[in-house]
Structure formats: C-alpha cells, structure tokens
C-alpha positions in Angstrom: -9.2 38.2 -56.2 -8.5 34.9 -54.5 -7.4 31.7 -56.6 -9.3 28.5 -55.1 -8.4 25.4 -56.5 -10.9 22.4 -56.8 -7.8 20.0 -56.8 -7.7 20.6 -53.0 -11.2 19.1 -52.6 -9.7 15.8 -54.1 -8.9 14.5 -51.1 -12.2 15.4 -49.3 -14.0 13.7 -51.9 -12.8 10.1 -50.5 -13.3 11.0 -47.1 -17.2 10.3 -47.0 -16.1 6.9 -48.6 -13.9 6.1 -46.0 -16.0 6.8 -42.9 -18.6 4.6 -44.1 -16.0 1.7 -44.9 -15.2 2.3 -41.1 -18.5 1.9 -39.8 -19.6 -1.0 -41.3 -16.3 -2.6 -40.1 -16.8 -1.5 -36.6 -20.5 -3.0 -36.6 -19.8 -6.2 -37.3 -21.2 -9.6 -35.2 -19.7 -10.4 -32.8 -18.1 -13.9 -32.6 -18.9 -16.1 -29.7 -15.3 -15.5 -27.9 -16.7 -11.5 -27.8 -19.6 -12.8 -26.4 -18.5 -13.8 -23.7 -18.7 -12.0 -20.0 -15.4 -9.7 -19.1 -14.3 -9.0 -16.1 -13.6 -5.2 -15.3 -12.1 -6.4 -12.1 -9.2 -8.5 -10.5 -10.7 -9.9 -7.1 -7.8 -11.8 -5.1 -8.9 -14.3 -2.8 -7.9 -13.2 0.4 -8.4 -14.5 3.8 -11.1 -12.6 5.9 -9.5 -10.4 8.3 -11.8 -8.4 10.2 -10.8 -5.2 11.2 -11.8 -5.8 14.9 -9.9 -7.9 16.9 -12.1 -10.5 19.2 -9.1 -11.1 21.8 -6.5 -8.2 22.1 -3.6 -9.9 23.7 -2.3 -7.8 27.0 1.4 -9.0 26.5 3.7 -7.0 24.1 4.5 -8.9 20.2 7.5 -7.6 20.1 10.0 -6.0 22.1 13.2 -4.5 21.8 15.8 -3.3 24.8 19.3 -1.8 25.1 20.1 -1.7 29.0 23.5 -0.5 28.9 21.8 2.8 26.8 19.9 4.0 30.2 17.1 1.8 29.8 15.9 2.8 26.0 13.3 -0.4 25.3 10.6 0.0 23.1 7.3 -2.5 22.9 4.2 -2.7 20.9 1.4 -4.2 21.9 -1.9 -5.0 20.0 -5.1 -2.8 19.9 -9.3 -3.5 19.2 -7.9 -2.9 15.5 -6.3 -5.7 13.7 -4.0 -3.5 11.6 -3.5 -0.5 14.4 -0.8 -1.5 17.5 0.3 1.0 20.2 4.2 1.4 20.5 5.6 2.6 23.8 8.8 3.7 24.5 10.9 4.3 27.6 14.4 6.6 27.6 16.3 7.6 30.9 12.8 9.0 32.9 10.7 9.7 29.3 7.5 7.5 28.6 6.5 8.2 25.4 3.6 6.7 22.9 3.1 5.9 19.4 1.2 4.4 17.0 2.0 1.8 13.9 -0.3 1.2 11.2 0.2 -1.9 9.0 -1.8 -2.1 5.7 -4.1 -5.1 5.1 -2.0 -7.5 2.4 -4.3 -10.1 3.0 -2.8 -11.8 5.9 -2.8 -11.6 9.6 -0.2 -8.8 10.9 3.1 -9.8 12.0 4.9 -7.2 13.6 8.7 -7.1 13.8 11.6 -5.1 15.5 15.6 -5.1 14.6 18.1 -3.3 15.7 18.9 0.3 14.4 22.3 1.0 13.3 23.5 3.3 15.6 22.9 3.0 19.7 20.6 3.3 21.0 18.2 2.5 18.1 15.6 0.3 16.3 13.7 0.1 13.1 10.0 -1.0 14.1 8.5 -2.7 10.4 5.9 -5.8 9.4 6.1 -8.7 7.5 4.4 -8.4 4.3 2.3 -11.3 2.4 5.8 -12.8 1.1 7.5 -12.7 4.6 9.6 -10.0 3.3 10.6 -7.4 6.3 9.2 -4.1 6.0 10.8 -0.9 7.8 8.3 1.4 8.8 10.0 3.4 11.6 12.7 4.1 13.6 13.1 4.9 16.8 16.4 6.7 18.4 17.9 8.6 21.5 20.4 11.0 22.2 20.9 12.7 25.1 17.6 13.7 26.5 16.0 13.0 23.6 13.4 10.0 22.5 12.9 10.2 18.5 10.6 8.4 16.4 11.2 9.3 12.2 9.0 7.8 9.9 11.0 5.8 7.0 8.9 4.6 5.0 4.9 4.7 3.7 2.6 1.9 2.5 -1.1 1.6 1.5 -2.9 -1.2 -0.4 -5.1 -0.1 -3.1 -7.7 -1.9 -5.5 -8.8 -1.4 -8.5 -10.7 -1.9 -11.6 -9.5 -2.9 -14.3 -11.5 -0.4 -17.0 -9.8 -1.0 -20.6 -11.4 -4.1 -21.6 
C-alpha cells in the first residue's frame, strides 16, 4: 500500500493563484514611453562607397623596394573593385601576383606598405576608419623563394539589434 499525503498538494494549491497574479501583471497598458517606435537596428551613417570604381588609377598606391635584396619590390595597384587591389611582386627572375581585400569600414580604402622585419620583407595592410594601420600580409624571400603568408583576417558585419 502506498502512503500519499495531501500536505504535498499544499503548495500546488497556490500555484493557480499565482499564474493569474502574473498575467494580469503582464497585461497591463502600456504607458506612452512603451508606446513609442523601437528600433531593432543600429544604422551608421556612412559615406556611399560604391563597390565599382569609375576611374581605376594605372599607377601603383603604394610601393615598396629593397635593391640591394636582388631586386625584391612589391606594388599594388587598384582594380574595377573599390575594396579589391592586385599586388605584384618581383624576386631575382620571379613575377608573381596577388590579391588584397580590404573590408568596407565606411571610408574610402587607403592602402599601406612597411617594412618587414627581416630582409627582404614587408607587411602589406590598410588604414582603418580611425587611421589605425592594419597588417594584413606579409611578403618575404629567401633564396629562390617569393612568399606571401597571410597575418591577419577582417570582415565587417551588421546586425540587428533583436532584444528590445
């Protein structure tokens, strides 16, 4: 024979109570600060870049050369994308091609090169929107050898702001 006990139905007797105290608290009116429109996203004004370039300049933007290292220089020069430029590079007798992509932070690519630490070498990056430099590759030789080793990632992302 099982023993039930009624005392443990106490507790359950209150609970009916309670979920009705809940919804008439959660259906109250709404005051005239709720009422007003949210925003379920954060829109940054940006300038308008368009991701076609009307003019694509012939000349390199940057360049970057170490004679005395058997002739290791390496250039970029724009492409019909605004955020894609074409990097060549030239090492002893190799001509070699590469491409750098440079998210969209809102402002117009600026495209920079420094000096690696080690000869011959340099780190290819872009500004970002605060003018801070941004390492994106780097480019070495050694012997008979031209290689490009990607540093670092970025992407730009938006969202939408879905909690409120």
């Amino acid at each position: 024979m099982q023993y039930f006990s009624y005392r443990l139905l106490r507790p359950m007797r209150s609970f009916p109570v309670l979920v009705i105290a809940l919804l008439f608290a959660s259906c109250h009116a709404k005051t005239n600060e709720d009422n007003a429109p949210q925003k379920d996203s954060i829109i940054l004004n940006y300038e308008n870049i368009p991701a076609k370039r009307q003019t694509v300049n012939q000349k390199p933007v940057a360049e970057y050369s170490e004679l005395k290292a058997d002739g290791f220089s390496v250039s970029i020069y724009e492409t019909p994308e605004t955020f894609h430029y074409l990097i060549k590079m030239k090492y002893k007798e190799l001509d070699e091609k590469d491409t750098l992509r440079v998210p969209n932070f809102g402002v117009w690519p600026a495209v920079r090169i420094r000096k690696g630490a080690e000869r011959p070498s340099c780190i290819i990056g872009f500004l970002d929107k605060d003018s801070v430099f941004r390492e994106s590759k780097l480019i070495s030789a050694a012997g008979k050898k031209l290689r490009v080793h990607v540093l670092k990632h970025y992407a730009v992302a938006t969202y939408q702001d879905t909690l409120k």
